[in-house]
HTML snippet that shows the backbone in 3Dmol.js (N, CA, C, O; Angstrom):
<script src="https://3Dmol.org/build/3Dmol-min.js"></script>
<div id="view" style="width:600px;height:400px;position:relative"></div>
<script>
const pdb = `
ATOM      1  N   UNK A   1     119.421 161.580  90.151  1.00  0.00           N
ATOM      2  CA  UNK A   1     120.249 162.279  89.188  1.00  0.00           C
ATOM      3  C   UNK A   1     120.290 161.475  87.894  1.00  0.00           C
ATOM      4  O   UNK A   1     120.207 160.287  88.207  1.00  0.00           O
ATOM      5  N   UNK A   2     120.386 161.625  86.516  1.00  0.00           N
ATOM      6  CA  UNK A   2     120.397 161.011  85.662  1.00  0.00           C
ATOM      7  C   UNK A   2     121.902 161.178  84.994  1.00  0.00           C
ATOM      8  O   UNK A   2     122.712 162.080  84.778  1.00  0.00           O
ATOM      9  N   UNK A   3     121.790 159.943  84.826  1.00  0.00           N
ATOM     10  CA  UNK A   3     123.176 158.980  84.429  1.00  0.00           C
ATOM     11  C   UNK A   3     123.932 160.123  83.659  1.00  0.00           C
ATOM     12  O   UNK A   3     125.048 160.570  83.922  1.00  0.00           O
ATOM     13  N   UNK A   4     123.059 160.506  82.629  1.00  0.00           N
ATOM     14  CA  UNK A   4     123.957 160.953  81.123  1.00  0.00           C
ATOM     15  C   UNK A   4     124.003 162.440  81.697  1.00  0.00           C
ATOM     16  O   UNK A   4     124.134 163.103  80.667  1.00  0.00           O
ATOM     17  N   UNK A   5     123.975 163.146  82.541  1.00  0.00           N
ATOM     18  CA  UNK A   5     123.767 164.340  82.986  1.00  0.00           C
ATOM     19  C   UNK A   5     124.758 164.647  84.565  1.00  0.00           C
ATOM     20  O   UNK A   5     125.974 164.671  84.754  1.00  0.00           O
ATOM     21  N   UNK A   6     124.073 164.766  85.106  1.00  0.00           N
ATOM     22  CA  UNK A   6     124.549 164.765  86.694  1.00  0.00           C
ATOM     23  C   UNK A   6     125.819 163.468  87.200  1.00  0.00           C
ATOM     24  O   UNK A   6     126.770 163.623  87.965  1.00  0.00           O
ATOM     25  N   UNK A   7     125.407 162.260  86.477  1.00  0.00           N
ATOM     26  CA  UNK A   7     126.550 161.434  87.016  1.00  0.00           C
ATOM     27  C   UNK A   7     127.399 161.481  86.370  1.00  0.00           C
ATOM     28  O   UNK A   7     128.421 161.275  87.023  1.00  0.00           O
ATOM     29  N   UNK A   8     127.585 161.649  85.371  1.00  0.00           N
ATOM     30  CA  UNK A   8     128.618 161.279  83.861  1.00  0.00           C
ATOM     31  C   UNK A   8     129.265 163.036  84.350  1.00  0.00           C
ATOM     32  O   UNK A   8     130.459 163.254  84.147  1.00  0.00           O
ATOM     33  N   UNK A   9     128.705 163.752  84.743  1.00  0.00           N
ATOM     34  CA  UNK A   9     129.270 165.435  84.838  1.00  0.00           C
ATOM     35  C   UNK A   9     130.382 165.298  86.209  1.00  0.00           C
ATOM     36  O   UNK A   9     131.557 165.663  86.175  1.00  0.00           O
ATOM     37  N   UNK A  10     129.733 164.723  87.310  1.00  0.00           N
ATOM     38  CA  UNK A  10     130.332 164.447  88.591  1.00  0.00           C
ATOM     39  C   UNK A  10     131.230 163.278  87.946  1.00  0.00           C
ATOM     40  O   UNK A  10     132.293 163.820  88.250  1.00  0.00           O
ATOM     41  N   UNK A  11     131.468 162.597  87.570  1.00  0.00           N
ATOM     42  CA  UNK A  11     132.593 161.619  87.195  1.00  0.00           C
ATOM     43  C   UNK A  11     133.478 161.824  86.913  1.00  0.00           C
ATOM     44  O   UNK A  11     134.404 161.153  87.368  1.00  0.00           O
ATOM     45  N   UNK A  12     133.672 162.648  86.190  1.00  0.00           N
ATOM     46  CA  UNK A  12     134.480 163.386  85.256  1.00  0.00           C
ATOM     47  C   UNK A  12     135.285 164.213  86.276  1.00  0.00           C
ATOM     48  O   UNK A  12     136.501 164.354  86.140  1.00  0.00           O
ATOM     49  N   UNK A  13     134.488 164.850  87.466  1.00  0.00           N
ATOM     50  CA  UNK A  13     135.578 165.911  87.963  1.00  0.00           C
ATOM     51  C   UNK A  13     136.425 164.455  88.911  1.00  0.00           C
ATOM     52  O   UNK A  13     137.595 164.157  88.668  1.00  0.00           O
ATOM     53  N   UNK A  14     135.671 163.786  89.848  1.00  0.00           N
ATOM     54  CA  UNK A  14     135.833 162.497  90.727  1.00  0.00           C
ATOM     55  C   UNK A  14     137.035 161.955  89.976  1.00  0.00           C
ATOM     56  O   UNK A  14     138.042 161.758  90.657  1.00  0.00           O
ATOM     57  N   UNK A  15     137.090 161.674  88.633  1.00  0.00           N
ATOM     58  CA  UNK A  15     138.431 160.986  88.043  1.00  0.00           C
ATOM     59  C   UNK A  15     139.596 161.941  88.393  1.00  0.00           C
ATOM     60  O   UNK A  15     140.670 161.776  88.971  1.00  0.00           O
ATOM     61  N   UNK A  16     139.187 162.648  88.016  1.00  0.00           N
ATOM     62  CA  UNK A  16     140.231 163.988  88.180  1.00  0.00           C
ATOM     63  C   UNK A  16     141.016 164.090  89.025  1.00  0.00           C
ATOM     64  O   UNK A  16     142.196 164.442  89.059  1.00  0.00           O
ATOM     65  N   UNK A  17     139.735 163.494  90.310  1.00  0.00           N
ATOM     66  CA  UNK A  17     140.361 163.486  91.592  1.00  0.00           C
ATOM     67  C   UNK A  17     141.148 162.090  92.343  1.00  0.00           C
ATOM     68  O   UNK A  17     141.384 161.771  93.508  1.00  0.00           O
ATOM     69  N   UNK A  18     141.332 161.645  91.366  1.00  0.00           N
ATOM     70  CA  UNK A  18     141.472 160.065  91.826  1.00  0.00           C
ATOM     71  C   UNK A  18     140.323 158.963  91.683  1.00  0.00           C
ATOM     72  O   UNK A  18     140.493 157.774  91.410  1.00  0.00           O
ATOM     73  N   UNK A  19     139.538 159.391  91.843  1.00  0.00           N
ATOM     74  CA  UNK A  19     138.580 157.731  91.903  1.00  0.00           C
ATOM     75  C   UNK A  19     138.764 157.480  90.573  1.00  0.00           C
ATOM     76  O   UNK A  19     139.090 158.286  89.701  1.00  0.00           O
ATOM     77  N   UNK A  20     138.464 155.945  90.438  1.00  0.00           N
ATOM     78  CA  UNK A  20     138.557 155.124  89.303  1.00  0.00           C
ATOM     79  C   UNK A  20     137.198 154.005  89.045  1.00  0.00           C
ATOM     80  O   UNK A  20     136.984 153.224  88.117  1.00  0.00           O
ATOM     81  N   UNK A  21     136.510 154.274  90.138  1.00  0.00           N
ATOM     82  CA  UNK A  21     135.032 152.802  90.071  1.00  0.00           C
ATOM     83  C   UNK A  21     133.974 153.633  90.133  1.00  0.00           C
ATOM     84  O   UNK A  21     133.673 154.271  91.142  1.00  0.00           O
ATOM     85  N   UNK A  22     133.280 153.665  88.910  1.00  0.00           N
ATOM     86  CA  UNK A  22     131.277 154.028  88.675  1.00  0.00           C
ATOM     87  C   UNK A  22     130.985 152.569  89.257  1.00  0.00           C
ATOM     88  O   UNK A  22     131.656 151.543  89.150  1.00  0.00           O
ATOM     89  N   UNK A  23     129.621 152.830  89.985  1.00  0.00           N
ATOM     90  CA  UNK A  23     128.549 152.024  90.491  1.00  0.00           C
ATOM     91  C   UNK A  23     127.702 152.192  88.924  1.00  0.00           C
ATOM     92  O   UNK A  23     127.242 153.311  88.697  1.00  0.00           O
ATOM     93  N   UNK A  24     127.535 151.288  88.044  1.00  0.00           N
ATOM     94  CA  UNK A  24     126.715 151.558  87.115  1.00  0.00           C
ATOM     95  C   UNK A  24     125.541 150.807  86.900  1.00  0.00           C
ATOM     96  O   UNK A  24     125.029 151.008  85.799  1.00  0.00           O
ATOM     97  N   UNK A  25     125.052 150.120  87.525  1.00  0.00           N
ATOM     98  CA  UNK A  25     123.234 150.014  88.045  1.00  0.00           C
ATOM     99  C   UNK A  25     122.683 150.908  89.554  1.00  0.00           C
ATOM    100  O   UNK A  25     121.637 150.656  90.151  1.00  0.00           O
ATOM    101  N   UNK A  26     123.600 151.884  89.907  1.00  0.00           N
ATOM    102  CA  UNK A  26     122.527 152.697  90.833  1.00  0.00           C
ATOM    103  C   UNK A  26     122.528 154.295  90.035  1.00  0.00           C
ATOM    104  O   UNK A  26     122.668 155.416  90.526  1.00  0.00           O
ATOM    105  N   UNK A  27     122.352 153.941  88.894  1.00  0.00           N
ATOM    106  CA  UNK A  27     121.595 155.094  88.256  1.00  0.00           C
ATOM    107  C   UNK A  27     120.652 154.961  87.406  1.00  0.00           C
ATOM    108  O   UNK A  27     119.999 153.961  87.108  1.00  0.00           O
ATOM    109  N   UNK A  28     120.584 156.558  86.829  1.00  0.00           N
ATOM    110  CA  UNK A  28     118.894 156.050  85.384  1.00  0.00           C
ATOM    111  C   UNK A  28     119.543 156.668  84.660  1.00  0.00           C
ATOM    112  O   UNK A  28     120.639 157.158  84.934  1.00  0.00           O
ATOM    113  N   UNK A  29     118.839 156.756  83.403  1.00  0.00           N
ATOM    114  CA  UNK A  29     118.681 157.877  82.169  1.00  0.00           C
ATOM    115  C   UNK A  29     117.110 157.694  81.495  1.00  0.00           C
ATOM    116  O   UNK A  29     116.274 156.810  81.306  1.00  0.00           O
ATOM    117  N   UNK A  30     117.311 159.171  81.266  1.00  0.00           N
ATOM    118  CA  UNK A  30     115.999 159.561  80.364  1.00  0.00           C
ATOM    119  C   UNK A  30     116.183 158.375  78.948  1.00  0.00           C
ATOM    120  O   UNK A  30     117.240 157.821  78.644  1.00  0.00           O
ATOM    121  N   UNK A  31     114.937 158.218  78.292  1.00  0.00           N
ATOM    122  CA  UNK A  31     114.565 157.263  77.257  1.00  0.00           C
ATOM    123  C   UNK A  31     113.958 157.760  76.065  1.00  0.00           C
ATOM    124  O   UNK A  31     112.973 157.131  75.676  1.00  0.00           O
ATOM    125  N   UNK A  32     114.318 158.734  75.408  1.00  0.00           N
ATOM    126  CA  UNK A  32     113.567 159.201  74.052  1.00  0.00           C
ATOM    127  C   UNK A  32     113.597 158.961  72.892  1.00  0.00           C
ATOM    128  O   UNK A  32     114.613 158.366  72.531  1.00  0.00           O
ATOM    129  N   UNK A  33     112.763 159.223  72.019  1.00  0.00           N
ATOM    130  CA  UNK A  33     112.777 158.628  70.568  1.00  0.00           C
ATOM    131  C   UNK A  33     114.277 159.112  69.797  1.00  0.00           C
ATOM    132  O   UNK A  33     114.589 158.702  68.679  1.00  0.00           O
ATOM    133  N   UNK A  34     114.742 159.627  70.244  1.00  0.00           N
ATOM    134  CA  UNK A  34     116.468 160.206  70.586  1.00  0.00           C
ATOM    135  C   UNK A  34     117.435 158.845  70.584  1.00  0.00           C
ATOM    136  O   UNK A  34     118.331 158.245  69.989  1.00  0.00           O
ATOM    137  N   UNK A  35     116.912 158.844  71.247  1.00  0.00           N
ATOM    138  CA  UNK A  35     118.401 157.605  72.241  1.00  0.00           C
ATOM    139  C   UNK A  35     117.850 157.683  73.219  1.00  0.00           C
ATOM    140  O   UNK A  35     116.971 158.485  73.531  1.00  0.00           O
ATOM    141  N   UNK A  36     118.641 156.246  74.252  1.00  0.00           N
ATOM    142  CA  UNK A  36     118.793 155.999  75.367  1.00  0.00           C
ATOM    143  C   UNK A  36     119.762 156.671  76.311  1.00  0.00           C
ATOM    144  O   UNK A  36     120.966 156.432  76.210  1.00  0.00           O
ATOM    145  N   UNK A  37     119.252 157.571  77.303  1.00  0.00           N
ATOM    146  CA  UNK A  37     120.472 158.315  77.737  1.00  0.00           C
ATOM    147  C   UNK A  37     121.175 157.452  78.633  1.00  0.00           C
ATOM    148  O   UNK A  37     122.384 157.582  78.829  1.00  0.00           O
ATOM    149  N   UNK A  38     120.352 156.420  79.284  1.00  0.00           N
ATOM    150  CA  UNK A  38     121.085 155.726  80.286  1.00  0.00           C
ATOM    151  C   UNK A  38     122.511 154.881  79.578  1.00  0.00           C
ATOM    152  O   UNK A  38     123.703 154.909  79.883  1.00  0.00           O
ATOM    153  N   UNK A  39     121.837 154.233  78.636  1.00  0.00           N
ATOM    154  CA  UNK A  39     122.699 153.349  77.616  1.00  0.00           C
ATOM    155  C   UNK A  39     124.135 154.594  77.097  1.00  0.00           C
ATOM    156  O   UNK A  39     125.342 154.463  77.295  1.00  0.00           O
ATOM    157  N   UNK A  40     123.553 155.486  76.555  1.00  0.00           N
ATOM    158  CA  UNK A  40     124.987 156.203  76.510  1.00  0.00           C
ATOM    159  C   UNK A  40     125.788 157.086  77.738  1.00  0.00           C
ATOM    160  O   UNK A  40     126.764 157.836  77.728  1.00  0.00           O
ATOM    161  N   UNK A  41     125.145 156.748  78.472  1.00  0.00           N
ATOM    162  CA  UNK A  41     126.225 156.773  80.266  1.00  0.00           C
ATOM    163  C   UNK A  41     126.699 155.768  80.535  1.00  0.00           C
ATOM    164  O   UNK A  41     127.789 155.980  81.067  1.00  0.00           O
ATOM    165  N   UNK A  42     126.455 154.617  80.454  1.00  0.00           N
ATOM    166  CA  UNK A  42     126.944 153.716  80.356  1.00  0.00           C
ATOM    167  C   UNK A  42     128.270 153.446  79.536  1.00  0.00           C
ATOM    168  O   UNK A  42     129.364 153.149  80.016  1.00  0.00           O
ATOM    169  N   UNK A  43     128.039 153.565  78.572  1.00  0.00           N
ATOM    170  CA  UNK A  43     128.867 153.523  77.354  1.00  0.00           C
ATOM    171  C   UNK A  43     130.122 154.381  77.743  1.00  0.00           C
ATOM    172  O   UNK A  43     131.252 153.901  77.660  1.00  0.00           O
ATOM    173  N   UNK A  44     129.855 155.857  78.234  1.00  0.00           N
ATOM    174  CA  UNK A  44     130.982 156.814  78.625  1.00  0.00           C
ATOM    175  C   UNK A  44     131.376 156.572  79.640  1.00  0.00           C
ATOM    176  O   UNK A  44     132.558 156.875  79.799  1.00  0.00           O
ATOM    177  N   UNK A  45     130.611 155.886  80.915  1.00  0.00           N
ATOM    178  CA  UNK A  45     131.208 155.366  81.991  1.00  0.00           C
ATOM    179  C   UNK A  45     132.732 155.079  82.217  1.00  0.00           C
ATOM    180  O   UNK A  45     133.117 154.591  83.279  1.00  0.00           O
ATOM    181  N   UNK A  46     132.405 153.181  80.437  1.00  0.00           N
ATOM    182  CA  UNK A  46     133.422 152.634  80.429  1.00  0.00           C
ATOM    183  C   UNK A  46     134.960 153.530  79.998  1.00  0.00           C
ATOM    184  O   UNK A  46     136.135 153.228  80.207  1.00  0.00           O
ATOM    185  N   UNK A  47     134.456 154.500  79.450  1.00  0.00           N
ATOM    186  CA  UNK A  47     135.793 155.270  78.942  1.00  0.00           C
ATOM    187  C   UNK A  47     136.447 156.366  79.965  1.00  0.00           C
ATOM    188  O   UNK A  47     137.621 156.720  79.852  1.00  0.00           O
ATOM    189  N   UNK A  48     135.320 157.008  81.262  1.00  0.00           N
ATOM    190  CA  UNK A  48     136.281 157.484  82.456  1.00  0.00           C
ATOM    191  C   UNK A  48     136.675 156.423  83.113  1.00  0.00           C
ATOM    192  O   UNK A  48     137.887 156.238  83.221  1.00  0.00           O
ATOM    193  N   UNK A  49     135.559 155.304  83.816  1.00  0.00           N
ATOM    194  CA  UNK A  49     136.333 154.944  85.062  1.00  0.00           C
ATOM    195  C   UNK A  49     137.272 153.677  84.494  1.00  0.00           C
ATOM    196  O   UNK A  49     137.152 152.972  83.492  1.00  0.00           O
ATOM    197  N   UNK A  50     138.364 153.701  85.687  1.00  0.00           N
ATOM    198  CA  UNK A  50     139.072 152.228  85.024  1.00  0.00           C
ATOM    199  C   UNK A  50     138.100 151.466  85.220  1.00  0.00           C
ATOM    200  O   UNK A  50     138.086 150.601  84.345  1.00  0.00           O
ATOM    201  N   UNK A  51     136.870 151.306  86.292  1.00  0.00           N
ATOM    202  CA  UNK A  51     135.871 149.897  86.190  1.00  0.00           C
ATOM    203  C   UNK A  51     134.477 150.358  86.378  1.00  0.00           C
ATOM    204  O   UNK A  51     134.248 151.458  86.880  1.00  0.00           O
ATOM    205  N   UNK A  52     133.616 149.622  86.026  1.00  0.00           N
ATOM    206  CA  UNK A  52     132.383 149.929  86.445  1.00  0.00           C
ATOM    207  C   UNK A  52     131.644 148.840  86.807  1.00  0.00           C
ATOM    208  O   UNK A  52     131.385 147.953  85.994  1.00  0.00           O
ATOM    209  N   UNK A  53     131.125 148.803  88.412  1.00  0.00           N
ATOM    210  CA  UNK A  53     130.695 148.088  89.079  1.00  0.00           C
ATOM    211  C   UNK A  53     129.439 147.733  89.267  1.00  0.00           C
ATOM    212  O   UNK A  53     128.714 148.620  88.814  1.00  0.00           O
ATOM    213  N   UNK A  54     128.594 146.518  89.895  1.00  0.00           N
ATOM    214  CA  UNK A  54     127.633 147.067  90.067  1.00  0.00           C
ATOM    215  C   UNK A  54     127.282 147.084  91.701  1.00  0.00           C
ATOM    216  O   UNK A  54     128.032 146.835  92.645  1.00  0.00           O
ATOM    217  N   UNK A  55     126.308 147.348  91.696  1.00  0.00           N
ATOM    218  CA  UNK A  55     126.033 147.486  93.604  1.00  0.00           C
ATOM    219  C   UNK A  55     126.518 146.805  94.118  1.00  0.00           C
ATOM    220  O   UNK A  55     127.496 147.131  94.792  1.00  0.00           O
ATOM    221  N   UNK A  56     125.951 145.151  94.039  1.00  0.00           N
ATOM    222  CA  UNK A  56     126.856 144.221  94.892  1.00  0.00           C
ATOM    223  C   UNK A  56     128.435 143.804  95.080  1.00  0.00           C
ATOM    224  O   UNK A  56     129.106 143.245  95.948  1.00  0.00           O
ATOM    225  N   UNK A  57     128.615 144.278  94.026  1.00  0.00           N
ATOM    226  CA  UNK A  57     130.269 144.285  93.938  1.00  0.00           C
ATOM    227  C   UNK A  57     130.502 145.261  94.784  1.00  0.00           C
ATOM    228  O   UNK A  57     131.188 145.041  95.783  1.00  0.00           O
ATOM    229  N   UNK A  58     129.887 146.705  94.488  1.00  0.00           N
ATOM    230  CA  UNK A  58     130.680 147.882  95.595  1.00  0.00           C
ATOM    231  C   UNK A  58     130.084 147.730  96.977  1.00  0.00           C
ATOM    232  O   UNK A  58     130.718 148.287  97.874  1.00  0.00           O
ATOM    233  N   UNK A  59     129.182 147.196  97.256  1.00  0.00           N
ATOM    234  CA  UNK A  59     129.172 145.950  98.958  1.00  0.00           C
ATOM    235  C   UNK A  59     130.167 145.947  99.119  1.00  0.00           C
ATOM    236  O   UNK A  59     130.927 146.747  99.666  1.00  0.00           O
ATOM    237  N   UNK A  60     130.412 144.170  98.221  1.00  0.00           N
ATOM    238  CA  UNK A  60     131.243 143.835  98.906  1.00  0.00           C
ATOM    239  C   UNK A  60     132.473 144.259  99.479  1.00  0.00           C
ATOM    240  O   UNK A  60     132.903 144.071 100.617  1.00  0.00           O
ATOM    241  N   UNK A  61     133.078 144.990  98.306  1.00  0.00           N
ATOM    242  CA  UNK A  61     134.317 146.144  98.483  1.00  0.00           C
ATOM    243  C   UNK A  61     134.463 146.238  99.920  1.00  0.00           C
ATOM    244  O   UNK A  61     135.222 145.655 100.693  1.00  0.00           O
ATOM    245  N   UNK A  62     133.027 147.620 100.207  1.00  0.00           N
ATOM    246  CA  UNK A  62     133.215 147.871 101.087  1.00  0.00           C
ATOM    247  C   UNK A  62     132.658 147.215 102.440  1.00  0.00           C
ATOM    248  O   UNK A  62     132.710 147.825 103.508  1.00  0.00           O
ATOM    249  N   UNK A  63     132.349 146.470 102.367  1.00  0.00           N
ATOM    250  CA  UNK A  63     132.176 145.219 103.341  1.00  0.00           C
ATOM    251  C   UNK A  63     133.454 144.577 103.777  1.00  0.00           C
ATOM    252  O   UNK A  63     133.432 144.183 104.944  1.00  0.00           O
ATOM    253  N   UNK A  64     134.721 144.350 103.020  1.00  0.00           N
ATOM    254  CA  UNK A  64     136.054 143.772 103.106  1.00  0.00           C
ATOM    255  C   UNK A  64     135.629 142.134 102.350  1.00  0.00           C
ATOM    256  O   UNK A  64     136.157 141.217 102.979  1.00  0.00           O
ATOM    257  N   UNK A  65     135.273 141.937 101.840  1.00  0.00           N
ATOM    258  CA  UNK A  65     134.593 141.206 101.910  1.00  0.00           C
ATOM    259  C   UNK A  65     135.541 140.456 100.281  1.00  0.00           C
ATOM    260  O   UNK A  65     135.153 139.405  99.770  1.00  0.00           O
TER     261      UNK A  65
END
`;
const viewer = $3Dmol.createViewer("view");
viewer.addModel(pdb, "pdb");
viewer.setStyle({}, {cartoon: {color: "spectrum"}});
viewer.zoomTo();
viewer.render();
</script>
C-alpha cells in the first residue's frame, strides 16, 4: 500500500478510532519529479499519530519488552 495514499487514508479513520502509533518504516511512497510521496506521509504521519514508530520499537511493544 503506499504511504501517501492507502496508509495516510486508513490512519485517519484508525485515529478516529483510538489508535495513536504509525509504524513509519514499514511503508513506501511513489517518487516523482513531483515530490516524494513517501516523505510527505511521513510528514502527515507526524500530525495524526501522537507517535510514529519504527518496526523495532513496535516489536518491542509488542513483545512486552
Amino acid at each position: 500500500m503506499a504511504a501517501n495514499l492507502c496508509v495516510e487514508g486508513h490512519l485517519r479513520e484508525l485515529v478516529e478510532q483510538g489508535s495513536e502509533v504509525v509504524v513509519r518504516d514499514a511503508t513506501a511512497g511513489p517518487r516523482l519529479p513531483e515530490g516524494d510521496g513517501n516523505l510527505s506521509a511521513l510528514i502527515n504521519f507526524r500530525f495524526l499519530a501522537s507517535a510514529t514508530w519504527s518496526t523495532a520499537e513496535a516489536v518491542e511493544v509488542l513483545r512486552g519488552r
